[in-house]
C-alpha atoms as a printed R data frame, in Angstrom:
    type eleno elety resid chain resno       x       y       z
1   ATOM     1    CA   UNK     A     1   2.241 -39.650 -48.443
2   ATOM     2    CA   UNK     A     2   1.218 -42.582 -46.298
3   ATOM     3    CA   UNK     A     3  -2.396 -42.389 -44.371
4   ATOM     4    CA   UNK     A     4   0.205 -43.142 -41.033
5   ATOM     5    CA   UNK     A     5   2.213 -40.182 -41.578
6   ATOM     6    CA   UNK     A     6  -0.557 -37.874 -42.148
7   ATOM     7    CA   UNK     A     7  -2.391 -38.548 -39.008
8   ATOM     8    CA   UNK     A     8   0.799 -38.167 -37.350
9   ATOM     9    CA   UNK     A     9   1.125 -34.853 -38.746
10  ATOM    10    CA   UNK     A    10  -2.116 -33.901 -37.980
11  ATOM    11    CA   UNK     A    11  -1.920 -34.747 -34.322
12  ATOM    12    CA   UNK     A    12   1.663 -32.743 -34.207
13  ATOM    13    CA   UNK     A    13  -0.082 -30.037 -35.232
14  ATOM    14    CA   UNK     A    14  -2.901 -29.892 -32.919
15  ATOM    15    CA   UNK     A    15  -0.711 -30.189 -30.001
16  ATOM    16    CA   UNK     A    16   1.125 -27.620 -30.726
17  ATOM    17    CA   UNK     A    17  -2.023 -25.394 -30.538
18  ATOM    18    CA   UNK     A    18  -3.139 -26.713 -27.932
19  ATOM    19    CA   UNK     A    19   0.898 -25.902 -26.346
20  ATOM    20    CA   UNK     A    20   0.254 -22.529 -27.792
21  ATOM    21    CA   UNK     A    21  -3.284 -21.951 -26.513
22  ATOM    22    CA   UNK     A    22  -2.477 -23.314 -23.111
23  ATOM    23    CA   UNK     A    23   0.797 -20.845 -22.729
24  ATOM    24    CA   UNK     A    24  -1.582 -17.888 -24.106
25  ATOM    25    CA   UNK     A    25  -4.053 -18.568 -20.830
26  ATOM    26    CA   UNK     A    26  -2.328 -17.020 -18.161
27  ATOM    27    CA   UNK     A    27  -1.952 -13.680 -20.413
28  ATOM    28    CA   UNK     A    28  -5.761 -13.820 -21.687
29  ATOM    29    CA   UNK     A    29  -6.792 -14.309 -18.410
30  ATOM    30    CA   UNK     A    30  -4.646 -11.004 -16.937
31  ATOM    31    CA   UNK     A    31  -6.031  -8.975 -19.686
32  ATOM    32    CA   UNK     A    32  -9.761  -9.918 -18.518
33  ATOM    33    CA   UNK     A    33  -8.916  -9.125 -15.211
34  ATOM    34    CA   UNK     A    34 -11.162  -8.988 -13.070
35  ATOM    35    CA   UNK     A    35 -13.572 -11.553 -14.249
36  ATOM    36    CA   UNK     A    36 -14.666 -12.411 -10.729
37  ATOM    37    CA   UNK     A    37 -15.361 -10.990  -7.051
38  ATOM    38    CA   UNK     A    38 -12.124  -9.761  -5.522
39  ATOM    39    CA   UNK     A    39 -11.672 -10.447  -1.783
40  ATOM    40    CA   UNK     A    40  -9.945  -8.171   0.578
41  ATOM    41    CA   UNK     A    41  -9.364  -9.769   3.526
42  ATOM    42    CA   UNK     A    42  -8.718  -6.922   6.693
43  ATOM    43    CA   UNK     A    43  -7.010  -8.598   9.366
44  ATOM    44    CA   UNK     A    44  -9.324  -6.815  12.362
45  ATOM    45    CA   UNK     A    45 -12.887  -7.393  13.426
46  ATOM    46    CA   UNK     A    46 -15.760  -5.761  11.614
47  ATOM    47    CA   UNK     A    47 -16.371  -2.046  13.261
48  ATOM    48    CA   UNK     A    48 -13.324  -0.907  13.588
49  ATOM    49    CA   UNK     A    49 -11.253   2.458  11.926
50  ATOM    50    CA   UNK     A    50  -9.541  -0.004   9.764
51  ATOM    51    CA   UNK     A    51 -12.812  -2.307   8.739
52  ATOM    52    CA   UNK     A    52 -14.964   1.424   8.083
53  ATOM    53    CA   UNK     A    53 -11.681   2.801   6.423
54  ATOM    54    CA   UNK     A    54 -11.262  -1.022   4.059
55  ATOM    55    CA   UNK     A    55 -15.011  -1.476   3.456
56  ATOM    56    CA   UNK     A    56 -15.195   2.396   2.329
57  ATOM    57    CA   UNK     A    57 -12.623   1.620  -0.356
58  ATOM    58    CA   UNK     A    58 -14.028  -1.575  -1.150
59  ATOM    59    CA   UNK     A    59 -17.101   0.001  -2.106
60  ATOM    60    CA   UNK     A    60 -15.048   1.965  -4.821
61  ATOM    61    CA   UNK     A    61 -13.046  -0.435  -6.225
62  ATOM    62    CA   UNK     A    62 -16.636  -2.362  -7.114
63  ATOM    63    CA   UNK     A    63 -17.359   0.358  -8.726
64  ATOM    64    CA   UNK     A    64 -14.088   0.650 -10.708
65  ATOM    65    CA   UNK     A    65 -13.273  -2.577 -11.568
66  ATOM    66    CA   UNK     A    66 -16.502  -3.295 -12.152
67  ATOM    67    CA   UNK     A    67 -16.697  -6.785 -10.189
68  ATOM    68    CA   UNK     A    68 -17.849  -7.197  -6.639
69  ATOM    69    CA   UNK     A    69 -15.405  -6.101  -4.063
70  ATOM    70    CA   UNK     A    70 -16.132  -8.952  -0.462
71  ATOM    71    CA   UNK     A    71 -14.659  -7.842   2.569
72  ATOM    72    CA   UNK     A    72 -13.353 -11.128   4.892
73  ATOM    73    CA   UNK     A    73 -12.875 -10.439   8.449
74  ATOM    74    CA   UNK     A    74 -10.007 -12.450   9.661
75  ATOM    75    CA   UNK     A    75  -8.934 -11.014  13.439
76  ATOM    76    CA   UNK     A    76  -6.153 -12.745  15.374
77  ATOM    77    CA   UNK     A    77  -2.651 -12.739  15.395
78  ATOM    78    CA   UNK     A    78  -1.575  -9.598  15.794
79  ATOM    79    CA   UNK     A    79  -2.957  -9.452  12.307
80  ATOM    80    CA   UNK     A    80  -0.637 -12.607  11.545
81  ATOM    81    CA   UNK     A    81  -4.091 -14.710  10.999
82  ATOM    82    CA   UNK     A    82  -5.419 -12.786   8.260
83  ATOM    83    CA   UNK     A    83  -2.296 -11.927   6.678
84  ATOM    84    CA   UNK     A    84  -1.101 -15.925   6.806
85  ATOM    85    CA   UNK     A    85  -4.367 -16.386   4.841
86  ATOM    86    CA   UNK     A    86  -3.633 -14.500   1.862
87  ATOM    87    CA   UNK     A    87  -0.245 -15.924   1.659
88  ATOM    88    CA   UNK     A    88  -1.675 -19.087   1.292
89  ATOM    89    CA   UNK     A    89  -4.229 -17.934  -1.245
90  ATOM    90    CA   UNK     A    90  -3.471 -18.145  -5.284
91  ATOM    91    CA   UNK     A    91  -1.391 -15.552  -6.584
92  ATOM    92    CA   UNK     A    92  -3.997 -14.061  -9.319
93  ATOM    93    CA   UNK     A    93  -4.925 -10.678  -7.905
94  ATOM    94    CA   UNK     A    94  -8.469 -11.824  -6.538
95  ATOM    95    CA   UNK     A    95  -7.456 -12.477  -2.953
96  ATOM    96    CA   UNK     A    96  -5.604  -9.003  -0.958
97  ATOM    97    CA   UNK     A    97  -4.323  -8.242   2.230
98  ATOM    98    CA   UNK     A    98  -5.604  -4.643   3.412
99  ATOM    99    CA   UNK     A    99  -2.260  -4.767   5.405
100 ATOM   100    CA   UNK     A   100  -0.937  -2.069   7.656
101 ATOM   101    CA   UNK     A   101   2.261  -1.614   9.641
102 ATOM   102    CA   UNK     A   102   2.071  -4.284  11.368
103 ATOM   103    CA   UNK     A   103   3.757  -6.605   8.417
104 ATOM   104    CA   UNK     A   104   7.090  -5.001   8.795
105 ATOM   105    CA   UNK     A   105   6.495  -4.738  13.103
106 ATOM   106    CA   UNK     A   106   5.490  -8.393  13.721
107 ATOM   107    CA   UNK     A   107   8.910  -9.834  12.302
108 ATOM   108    CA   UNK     A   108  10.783  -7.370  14.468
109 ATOM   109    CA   UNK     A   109   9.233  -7.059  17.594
110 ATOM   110    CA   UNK     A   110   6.664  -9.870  17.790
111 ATOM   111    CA   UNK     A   111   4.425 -11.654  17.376
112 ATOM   112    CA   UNK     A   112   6.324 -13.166  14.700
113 ATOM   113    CA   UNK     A   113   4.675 -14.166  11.373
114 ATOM   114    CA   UNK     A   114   4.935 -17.914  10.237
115 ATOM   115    CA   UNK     A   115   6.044 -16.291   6.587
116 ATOM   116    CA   UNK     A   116   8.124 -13.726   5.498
117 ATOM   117    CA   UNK     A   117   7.776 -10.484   4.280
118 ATOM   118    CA   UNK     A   118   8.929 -11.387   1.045
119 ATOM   119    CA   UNK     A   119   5.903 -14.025   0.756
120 ATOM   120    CA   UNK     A   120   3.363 -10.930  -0.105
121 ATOM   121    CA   UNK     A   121   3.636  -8.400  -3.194
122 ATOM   122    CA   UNK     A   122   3.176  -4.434  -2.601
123 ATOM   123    CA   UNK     A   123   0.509  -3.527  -4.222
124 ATOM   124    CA   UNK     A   124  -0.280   0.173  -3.471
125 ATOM   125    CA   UNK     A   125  -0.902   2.378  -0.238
126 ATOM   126    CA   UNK     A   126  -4.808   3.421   0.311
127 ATOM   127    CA   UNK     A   127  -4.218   5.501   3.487
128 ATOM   128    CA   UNK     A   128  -2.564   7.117   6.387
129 ATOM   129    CA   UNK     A   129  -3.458   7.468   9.815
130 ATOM   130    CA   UNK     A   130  -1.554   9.435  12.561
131 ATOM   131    CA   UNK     A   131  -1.856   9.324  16.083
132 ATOM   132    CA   UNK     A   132  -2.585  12.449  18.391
133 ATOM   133    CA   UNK     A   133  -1.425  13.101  21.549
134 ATOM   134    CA   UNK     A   134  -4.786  14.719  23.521
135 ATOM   135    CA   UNK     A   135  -4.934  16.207  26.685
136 ATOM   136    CA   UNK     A   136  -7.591  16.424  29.834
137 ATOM   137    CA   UNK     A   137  -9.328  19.697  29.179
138 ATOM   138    CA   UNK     A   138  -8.270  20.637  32.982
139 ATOM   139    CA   UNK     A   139  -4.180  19.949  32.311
140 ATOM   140    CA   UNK     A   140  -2.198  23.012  32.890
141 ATOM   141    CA   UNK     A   141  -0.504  23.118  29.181
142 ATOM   142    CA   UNK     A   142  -2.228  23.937  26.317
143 ATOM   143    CA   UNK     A   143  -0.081  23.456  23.529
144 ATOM   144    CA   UNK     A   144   2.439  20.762  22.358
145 ATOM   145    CA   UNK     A   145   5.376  23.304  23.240
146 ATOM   146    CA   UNK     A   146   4.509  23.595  26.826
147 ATOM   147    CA   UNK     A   147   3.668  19.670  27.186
148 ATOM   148    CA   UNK     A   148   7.397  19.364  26.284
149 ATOM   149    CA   UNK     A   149   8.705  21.721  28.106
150 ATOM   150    CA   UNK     A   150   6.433  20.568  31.413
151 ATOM   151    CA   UNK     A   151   7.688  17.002  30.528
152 ATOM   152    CA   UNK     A   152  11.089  17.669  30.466
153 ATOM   153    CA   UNK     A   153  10.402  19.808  33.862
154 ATOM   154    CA   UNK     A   154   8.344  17.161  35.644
155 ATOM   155    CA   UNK     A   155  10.370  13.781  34.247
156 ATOM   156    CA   UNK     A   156   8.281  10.578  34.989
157 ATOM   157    CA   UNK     A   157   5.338  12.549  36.331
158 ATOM   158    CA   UNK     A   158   3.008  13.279  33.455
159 ATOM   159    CA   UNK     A   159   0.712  10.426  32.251
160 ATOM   160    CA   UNK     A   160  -0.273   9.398  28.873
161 ATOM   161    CA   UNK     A   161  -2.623   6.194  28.305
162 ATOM   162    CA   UNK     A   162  -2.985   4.537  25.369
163 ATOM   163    CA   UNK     A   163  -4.182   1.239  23.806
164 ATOM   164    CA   UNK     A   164  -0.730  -0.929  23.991
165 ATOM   165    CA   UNK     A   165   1.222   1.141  21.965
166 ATOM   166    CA   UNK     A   166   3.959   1.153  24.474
167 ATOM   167    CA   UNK     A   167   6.588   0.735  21.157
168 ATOM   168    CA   UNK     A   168   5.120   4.350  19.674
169 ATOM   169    CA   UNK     A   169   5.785   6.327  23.089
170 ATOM   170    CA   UNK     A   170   8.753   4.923  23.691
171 ATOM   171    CA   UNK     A   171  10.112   6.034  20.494
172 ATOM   172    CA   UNK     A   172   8.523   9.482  21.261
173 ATOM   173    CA   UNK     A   173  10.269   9.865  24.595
174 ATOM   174    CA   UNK     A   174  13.141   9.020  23.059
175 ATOM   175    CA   UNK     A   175  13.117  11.168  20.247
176 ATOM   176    CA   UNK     A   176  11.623  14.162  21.970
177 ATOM   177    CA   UNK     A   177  14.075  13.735  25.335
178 ATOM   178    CA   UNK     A   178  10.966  13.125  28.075
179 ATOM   179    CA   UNK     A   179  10.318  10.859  30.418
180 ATOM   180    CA   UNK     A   180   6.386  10.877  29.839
181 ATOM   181    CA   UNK     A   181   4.860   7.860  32.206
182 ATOM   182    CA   UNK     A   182   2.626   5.346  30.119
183 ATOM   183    CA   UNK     A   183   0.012   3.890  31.002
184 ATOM   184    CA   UNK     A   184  -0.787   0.718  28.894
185 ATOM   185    CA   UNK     A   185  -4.636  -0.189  28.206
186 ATOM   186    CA   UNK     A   186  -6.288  -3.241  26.315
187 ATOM   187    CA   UNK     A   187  -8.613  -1.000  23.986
188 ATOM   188    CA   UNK     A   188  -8.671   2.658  22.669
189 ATOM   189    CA   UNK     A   189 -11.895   3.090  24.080
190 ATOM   190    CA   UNK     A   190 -10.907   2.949  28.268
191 ATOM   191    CA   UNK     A   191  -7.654   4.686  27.309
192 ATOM   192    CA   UNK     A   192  -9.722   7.770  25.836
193 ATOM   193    CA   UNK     A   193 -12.573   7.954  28.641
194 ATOM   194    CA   UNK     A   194  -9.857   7.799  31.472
195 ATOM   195    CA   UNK     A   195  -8.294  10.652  29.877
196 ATOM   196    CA   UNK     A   196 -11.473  12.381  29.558
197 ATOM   197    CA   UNK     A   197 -12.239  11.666  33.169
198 ATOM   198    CA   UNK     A   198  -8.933  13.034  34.545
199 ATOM   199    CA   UNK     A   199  -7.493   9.407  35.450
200 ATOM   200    CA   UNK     A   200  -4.565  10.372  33.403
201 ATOM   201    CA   UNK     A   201  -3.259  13.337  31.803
202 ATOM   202    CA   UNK     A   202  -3.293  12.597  28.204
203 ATOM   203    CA   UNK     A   203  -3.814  10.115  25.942
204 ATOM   204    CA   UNK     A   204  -2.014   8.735  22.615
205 ATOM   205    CA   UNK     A   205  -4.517   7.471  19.803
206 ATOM   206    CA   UNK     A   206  -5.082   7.460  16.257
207 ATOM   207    CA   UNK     A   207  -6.674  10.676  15.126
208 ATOM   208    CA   UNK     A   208 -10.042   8.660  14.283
209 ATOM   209    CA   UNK     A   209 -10.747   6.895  17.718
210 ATOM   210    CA   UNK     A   210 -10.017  10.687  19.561
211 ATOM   211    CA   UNK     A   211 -11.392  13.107  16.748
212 ATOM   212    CA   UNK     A   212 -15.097  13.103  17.842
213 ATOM   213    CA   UNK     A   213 -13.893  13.588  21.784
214 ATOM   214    CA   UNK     A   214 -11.785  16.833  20.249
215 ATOM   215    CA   UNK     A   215 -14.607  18.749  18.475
216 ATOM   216    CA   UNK     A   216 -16.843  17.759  21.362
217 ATOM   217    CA   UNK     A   217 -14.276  19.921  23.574
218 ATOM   218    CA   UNK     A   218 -13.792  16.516  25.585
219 ATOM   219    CA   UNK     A   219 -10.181  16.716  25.293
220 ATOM   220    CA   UNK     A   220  -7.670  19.471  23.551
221 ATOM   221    CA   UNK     A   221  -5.214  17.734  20.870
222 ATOM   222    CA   UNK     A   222  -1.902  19.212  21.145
223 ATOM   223    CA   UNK     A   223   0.235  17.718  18.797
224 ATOM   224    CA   UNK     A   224   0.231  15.299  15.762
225 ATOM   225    CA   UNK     A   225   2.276  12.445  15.001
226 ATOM   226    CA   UNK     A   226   2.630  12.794  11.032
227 ATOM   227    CA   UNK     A   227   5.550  15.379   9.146
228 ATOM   228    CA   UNK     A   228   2.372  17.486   7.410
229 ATOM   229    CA   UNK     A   229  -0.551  18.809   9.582
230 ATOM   230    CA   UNK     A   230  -3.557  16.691   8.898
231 ATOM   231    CA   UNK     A   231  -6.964  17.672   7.271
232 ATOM   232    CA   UNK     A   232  -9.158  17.092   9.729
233 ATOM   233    CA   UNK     A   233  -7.086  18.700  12.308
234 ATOM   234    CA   UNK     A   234  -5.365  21.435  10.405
235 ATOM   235    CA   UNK     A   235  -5.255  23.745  13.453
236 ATOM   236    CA   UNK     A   236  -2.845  21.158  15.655
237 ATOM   237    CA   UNK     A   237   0.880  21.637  14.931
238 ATOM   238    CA   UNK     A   238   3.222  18.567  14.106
239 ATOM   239    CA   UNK     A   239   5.778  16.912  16.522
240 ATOM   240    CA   UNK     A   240   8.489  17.915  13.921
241 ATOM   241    CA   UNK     A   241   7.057  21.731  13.913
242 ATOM   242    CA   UNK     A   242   8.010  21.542  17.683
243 ATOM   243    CA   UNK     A   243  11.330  20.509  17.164
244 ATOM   244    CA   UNK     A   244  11.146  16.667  17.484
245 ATOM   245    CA   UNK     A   245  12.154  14.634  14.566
246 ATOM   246    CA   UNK     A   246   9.421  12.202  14.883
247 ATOM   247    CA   UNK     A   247   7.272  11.402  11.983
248 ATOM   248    CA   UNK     A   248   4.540   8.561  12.468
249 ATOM   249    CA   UNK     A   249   1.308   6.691  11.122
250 ATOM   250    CA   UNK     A   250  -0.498   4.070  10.333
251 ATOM   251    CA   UNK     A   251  -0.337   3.485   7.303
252 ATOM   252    CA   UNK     A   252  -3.267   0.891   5.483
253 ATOM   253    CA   UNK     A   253  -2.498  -0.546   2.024
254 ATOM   254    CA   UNK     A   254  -2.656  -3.876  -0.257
255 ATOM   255    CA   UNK     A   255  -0.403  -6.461  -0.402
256 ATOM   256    CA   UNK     A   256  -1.197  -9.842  -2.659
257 ATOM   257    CA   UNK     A   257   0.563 -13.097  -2.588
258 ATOM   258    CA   UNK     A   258   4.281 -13.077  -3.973
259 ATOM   259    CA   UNK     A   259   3.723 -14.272  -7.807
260 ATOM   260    CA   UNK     A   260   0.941 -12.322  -8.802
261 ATOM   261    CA   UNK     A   261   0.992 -11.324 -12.140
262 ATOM   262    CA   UNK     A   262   2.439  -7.489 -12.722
263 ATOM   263    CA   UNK     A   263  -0.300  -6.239 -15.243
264 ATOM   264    CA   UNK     A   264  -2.399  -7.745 -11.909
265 ATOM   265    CA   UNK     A   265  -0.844  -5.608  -9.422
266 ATOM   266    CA   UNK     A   266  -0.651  -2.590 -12.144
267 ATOM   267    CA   UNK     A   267  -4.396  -2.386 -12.824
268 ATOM   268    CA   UNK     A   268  -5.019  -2.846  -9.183
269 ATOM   269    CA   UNK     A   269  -2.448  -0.141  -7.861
270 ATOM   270    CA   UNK     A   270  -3.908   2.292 -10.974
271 ATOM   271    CA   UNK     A   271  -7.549   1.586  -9.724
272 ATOM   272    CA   UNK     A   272  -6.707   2.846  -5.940
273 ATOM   273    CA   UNK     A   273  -4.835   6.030  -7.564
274 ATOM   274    CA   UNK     A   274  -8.273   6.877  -9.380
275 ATOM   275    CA   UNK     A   275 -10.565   6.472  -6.306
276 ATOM   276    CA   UNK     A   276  -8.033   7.593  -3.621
277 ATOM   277    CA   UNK     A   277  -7.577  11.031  -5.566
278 ATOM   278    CA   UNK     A   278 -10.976  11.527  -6.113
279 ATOM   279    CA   UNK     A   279 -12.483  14.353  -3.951
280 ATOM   280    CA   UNK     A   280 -15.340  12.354  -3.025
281 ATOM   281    CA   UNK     A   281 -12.995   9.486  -1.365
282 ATOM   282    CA   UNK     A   282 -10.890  12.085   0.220
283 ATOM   283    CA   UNK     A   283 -13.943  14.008   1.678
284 ATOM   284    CA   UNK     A   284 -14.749  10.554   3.134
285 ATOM   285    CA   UNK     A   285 -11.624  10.027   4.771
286 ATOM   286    CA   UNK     A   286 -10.583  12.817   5.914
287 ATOM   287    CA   UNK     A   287 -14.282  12.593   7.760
288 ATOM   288    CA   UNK     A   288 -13.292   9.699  10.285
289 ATOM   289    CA   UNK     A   289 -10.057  11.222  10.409
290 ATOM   290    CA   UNK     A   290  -7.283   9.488   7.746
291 ATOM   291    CA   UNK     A   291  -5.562  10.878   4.825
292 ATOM   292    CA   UNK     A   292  -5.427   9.369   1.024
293 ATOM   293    CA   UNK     A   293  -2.422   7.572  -0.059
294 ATOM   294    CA   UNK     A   294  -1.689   5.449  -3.177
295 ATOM   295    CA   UNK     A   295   1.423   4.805  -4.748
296 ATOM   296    CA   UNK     A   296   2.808   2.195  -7.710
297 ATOM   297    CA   UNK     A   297   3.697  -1.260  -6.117
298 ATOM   298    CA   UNK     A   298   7.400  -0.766  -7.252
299 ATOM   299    CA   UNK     A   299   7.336   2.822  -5.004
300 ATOM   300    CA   UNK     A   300   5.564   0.895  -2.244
301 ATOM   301    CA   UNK     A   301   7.674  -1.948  -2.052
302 ATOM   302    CA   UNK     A   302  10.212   0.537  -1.473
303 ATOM   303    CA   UNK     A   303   8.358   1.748   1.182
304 ATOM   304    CA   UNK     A   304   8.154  -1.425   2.792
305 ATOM   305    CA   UNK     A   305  11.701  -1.969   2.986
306 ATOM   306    CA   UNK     A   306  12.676   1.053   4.403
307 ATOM   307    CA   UNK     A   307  10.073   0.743   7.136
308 ATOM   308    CA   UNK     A   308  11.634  -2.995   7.786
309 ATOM   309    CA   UNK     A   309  15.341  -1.127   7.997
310 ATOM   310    CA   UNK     A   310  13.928   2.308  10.409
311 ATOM   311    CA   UNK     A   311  11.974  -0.646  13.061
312 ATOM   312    CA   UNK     A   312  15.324  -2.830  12.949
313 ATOM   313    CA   UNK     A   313  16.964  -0.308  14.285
314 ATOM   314    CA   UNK     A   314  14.811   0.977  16.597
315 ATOM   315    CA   UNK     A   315  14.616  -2.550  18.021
316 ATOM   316    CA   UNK     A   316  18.279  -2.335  18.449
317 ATOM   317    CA   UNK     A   317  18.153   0.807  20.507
318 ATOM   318    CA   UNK     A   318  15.232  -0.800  22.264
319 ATOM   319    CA   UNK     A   319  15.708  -4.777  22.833
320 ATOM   320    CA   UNK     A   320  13.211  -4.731  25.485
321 ATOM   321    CA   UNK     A   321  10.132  -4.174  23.333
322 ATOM   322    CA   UNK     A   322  11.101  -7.086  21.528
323 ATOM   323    CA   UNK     A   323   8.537  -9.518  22.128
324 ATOM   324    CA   UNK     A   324   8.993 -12.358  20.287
């Protein structure tokens, strides 16, 4: 054989395993995953329910995945900021999205995202939070029944504040046939202490920012937003106990960029079943007021559809919430 044709061989036959090694990368490097710090960016400022609730998790999943677990603060945007970030970001698992609802609101009602929904991957739920409609200690109903029934008596003239969530009572009147008068604030904070001081009648909140003002006696919770009673308020009946087919939360979860790797997204959504099922975690949430959720990313993209479908409708019975 000629000296030519042998080095031509030879070179053949390390590129093709170099071809091979190259294609066998992407798969080495999802087995090893994680073999670096994970960021979860939260879409919120640092302090809030949703910043305690991510960075309690995050603490976890450091622990389970055995590489460090950052948390990235990116407020603005109705969430859009943060969430626009991530989309951006490479599709490899180490770069989340501790997203909430407002991924399938903003590209119904506003503001609108500059991507679509379809430009972030369902990972897996992490937790639920449902609001609570509280009362003044000094109103003349006690219970969820008799606020409906004095609602429905007195149309337009009992008050509920709350922190902008004008789209959530809306629905509720119109679900539950009242005419209950809101009273739109910029923070959950002035909406609570108004209701404590009398200013209104009630206020509507997540269960977290109201459940220290409850067991201080500060203000009586008379129903809950969510189909199950909760955990930390197990002695509060549901809307839909009461007769109104209304079934709400907050839900938190993580979403990666569209593209990442399955066995990515499948170690990551196994990881949150472990540590959202473990007592300890569920101790700690149920503590500031939240429930444990987790779910495969198949199950939650479900999820996330269904949600898009319920609020498309809803914006078609209710145009003028639409704020785009």
């Amino acid at each position: 054989m000629k000296p030519l044709t042998c080095v031509l061989r030879f070179l053949a036959s390390v590129c093709s395993i170099a071809l091979l090694a190259a294609a066998a990368q992407p798969a080495a490097a999802q087995d090893r995953f994680p073999n670096q710090p994970i960021k979860i960016v939260v879409p919120y400022p640092a302090g809030g329910s949703t910043d305690l609730i991510a960075r309690q998790f995050a603490e976890q999943l450091t622990r389970e995945m055995g590489q460090t677990v950052i948390i990235d603060n990116r407020p603005g945007g109705g969430t859009n900021i943060g969430a626009e970030a991530v989309v951006k970001s490479k599709a490899d698992g180490y770069t989340l999205l501790f997203g909430n609802n407002s991924q399938v609101l903003n590209p119904v009602f506003g503001p609108n995202p500059p991507f679509d929904l379809s430009a972030l991957e369902a990972v897996s739920l992490v937790a639920r939070v449902a609001f609570v409609v509280a009362a003044n200690p000094k109103t003349p109903f006690n219970t969820g029944g008799e606020l409906l029934a004095a609602a429905k008596a007195s149309p337009g003239k009992i008050s509920v504040s709350s922190a902008q969530l004008e789209l959530y009572v809306e629905l509720l009147n119109a679900k539950a046939g009242t005419s209950l008068l809101h009273i739109p604030y910029k923070g959950g904070a002035p909406a609570t202490t108004d209701a404590i001081s009398g200013q209104v009648d009630m206020v509507y909140a997540l269960v977290p920012v109201l459940l220290p003002h409850i067991q201080a006696g500060k203000l009586k919770a008379l129903a809950v937003t969510t189909g199950k009673r909760l955990g930390s308020l197990p002695d509060v009946p549901t809307l839909t106990e009461l007769g109104v087919d209304y079934d709400v939360a907050i839900w938190y979860g993580l979403l990666a960029p569209a593209g990442t790797p399955k066995p990515v997204t499948d170690r990551i959504a196994a990881a949150t079943q472990k540590i959202m099922s473990s007592p300890e975690m569920g101790q700690k949430i149920r503590a500031v007021g939240a429930e444990s959720a987790w779910n495969k990313p198949e199950e939650f993209q479900a999820m996330l559809r269904k949600d898009l479908v319920f609020w498309q409708q809803v914006a078609k019975t209710m145009p003028h919430l639409v704020k785009k």
